[in-house]
Phi, psi and omega in degrees: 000308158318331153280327193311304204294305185302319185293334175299295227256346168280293185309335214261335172297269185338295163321300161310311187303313186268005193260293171334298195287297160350297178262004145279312186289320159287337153309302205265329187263302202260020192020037210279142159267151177312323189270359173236355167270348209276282143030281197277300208293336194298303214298281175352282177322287185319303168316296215277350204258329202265341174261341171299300193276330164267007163285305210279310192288355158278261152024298185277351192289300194277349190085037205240140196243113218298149184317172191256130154263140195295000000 
C-alpha cells in the first residue's frame, strides 16, 4: 500500500507540474486564451507524467541504478 501512495503521489506531481508549464507557456508565450487551451494541456500532462512515472517504476522495479556523476 505504501508503494501504491508514493507512486500515486510521484504521478500526480509530475502530471501538475507539466500541466502548470503547459498553460503558462501557451498563456503567456503563445497568447492562447485559457479556456480553450486548458484541455489539450490536461490530456498532455497526463500522457507524458504516466510515461514519465512507468519509465521510473520500471527502473526502480528493475534495480537498476541511475548513472553516476563523474
Amino acid at each position: 500500500m505504501q508503494k501504491m501512495i508514493y507512486w500515486g503521489g510521484q504521478y500526480l506531481l509530475a502530471a501538475s507540474t507539466m500541466f502548470a508549464l503547459l498553460v503558462c507557456i501557451d498563456v503567456f508565450l503563445r497568447g492562447e486564451a485559457f479556456a480553450r487551451i486548458w484541455p489539450m494541456s490536461l490530456a498532455w500532462s497526463l500522457m507524458a507524467a504516466a510515461i514519465f512515472v512507468a519509465s521510473r517504476y520500471y527502473r526502480s522495479d528493475a534495480g537498476a541504478l541511475p548513472p553516476r556523476r563523474r
